[in-house]
Residue, then its C-alpha position, 0 to 999 in steps of 0.5 A: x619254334x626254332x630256338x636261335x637267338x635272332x633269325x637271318x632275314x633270308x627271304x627269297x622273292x622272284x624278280x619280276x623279269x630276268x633268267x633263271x636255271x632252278x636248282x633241280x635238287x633230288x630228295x637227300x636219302x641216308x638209310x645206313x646201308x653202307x657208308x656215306x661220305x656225305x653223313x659224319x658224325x663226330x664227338x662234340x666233347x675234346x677226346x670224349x666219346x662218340x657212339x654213333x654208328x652203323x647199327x645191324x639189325x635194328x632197322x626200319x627199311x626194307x630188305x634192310x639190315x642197318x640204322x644209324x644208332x647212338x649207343x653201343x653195339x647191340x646184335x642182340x634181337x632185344x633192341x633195349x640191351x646195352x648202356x649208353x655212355x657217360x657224359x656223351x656228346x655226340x652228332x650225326x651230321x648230313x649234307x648241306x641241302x638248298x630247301x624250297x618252299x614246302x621243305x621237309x625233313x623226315x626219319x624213323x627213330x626209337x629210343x632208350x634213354x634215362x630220366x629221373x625215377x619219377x617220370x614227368x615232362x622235365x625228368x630227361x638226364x639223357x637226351x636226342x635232339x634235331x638242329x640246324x646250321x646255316x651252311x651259307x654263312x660263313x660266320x656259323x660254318x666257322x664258329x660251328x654254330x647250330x640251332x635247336x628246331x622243334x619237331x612237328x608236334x614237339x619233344x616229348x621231354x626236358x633235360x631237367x634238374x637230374x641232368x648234371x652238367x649237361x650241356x642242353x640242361x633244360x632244352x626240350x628233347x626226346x628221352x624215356x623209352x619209345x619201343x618201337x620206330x615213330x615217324x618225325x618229321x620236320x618242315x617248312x610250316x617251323x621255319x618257312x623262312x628256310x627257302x632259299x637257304x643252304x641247310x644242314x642238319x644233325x642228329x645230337x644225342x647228349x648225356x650225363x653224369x651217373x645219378x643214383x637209382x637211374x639205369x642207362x638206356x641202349x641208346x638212339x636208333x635213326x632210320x630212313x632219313x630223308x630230306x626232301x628240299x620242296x620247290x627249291x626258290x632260285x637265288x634273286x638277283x634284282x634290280x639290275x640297273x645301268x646309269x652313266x656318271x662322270x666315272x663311266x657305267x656304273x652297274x648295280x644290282x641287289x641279290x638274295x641269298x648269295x653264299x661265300x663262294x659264289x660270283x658275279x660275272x660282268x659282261x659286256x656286248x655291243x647292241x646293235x640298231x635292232x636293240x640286240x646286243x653282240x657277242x658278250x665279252x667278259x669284265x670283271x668278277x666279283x666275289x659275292x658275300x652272304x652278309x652283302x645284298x647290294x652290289x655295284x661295278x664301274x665301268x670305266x671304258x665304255x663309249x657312248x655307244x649302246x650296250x648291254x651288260x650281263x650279270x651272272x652268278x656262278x656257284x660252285x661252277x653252275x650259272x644259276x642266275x642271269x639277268x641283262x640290261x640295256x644302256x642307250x647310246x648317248x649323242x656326243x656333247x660338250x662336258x669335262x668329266x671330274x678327274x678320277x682319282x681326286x685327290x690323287x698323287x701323282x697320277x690322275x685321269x681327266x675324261x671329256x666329251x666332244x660334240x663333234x670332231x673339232x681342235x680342243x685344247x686342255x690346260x693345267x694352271x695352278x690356283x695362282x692362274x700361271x700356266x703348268x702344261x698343256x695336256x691336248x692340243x690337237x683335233x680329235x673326234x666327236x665322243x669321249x676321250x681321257x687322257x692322264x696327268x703325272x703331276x709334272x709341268x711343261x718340263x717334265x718337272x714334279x710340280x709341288x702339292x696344291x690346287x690345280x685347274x684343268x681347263x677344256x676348250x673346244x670351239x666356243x665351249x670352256x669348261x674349268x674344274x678343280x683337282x688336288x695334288x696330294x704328294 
């Protein structure tokens, strides 16, 4: 059981249609035998003290002479010489891994830290835990926010009443004396909701204040970390739909999981009388938001042609998922469009549609019913048009702040709505 205050609801589901590319993502594998600029480890206390380091010797891989160790240095062949310091705070911390389904995470530790004289389950004054950070939230990144998760089968101990201004007082932890290097492992059977997430995590070693009678352990040794992410579960982008509006096509989708960073990409085709769309031609990008799932774009120059729009998200330059959908050509009609924007100042758009080519005329007249302008007098072609109003009259004269009509004829149709001038 992870002990974080509230879950993010991360839950990756496969659309039912669509592209997909797989994050193809190879187990994560840190042994210590040289240096990795992907593990760092730092101290957690301003100015305070941080032991982690590449220990010689005492290690599990073969062929190997190094682990990750957190304590003093120690060539000697007993691996319980040295003393820890005080009032230590210190973290090793891995790469940010996309987990899958089946997720685990797996090392070999030993180690040597002090607990109470009398030893009982809640007697740790030092001690080592795992936890966690969702990489793909912004907030947790820059407010360094992290988590406890338990191992499978649990922690042996507890910071206890011993442990004196110890930042994780009463947390579970390791602590005592394990001679010898024990497998721990860590998987999705604690936290499945972890696929499809970006994770990090970290190895925290914590301790206190001298307390009489105690002596200081050597320390922490970690050894042959692997983060293996399991099938790793694709980004979702899902209901993908296209409708025409007054405005023009609106796009809307919904996607899961999406971190800071990442981009949809809008692209448009023409489809052809085999429903098969053309060339791609991009439209817009829009940034996605770990915090947001549902998404829209209005495209404002589409016809009443067929097309075909392409929703792509790109992380970190990769395409990861694709998903297309088609809109219908639509047979030309009589209508007038509400103005875009209303109310507006001084500027705004009117857009009509003619059901075939035919002379049209569109006019401005105040609430009063007086004429202001005339917009179109001309023949024009079945299909939409738009044409832009500055809020000025037949004179090119700034008309004042108010209602106004625009009214649309076109053979026997006519059509009136309303607009307002805010200045």
């Amino acid at each position: 059981m992870a002990r974080d205050a509230a879950r993010t609801p991360h839950v990756a589901v496969l659309p039912s249609s669509g592209w997909f590319e797989l994050d193809v993502t190879l187990i994560q594998f840190q042994n210590a035998e040289k240096e990795d600029p992907l593990w760092t480890h730092r101290s957690l206390r301003p100015f305070g003290v941080d032991e982690w380091h590449r220990q010689l010797i005492h290690n599990v891989t073969p062929i190997g002479k190094y682990s990750w160790k957190a304590g003093p240095d120690n060539l000697e062949t007993n691996p319980r010489l040295g003393e820890t310091a005080y009032e230590q705070d210190a973290v090793l911390e891995g790469p940010a891994v996309r987990l899958g389904e089946g997720w685990e995470l797996r090392f070999w530790h030993r180690f040597y830290l002090r607990t109470a004289p009398a030893f009982t389950d809640r007697s740790a004054i030092d001690g080592a835990v795992i936890q966690w950070q969702d990489a793909g939230n912004p907030k947790h990144v820059k407010d360094d926010r992290w988590f406890l998760i338990d191992p499978v089968g649990g922690y042996n101990n507890q910071l206890g009443a011993y442990a004196f201004f110890n930042p994780l007082q009463w947390w579970p932890c390791w602590s005592g004396e394990q001679d010898f290097f024990g497998r721990v492992r860590v998987d999705s059977s604690i936290r499945p909701d972890f696929a499809g997430r970006l994770i990090r995590f970290r190895f925290r070693l914590v301790t206190s204040v001298p307390v009489d009678r105690t002596e200081r352990g050597a320390g922490w040794y970690v050894d042959d970390i692997e983060i293996d992410p399991g099938t790793v579960v694709p980004v979702t982008l899902e209901a993908l739909q296209a409708e025409r509006t007054d405005a023009g096509i609106t796009i809307a989708w919904r996607a899961g999981d999406a971190d800071e960073g990442d981009l949809f990409h809008v692209d448009r085709a023409l489809v052809d009388a085999q429903r098969q769309p053309g060339a791609f031609e991009h439209r817009v990008t829009i940034a996605a938001s770990h915090d947001v799932e549902a998404y829209a774009w209005t495209d404002t120059d589409g016809e009443a042609r067929a097309y075909a729009y392409r929703v792509r998200l790109v992380s970190n330059g990769v395409e990861r998922v694709s998903r297309q959908v088609l809109v219908e050509a639509v047979a030309p009609r009589f209508a007038l469009h509400a103005n875009r924007p209303n109310p507006f100042n001084p500027r705004t758009t009117i857009a009509f549609e003619l059901r075939q080519e035919q002379r049209a005329r569109l006019d401005i007249y105040d609430v009063s019913g007086r004429h202001v302008s005339t917009l179109v007098n001309r023949r024009l072609e079945p299909g939409p048009h738009r044409v832009n109003w500055n809020g000025e009259d037949e004179s090119g004269r700034a008309v004042a702040s108010g209602v106004y009509l625009y009214r649309l004829q076109a053979g026997a149709h006519i059509a009136t709505r309303r607009m307002l001038l805010l200045r």
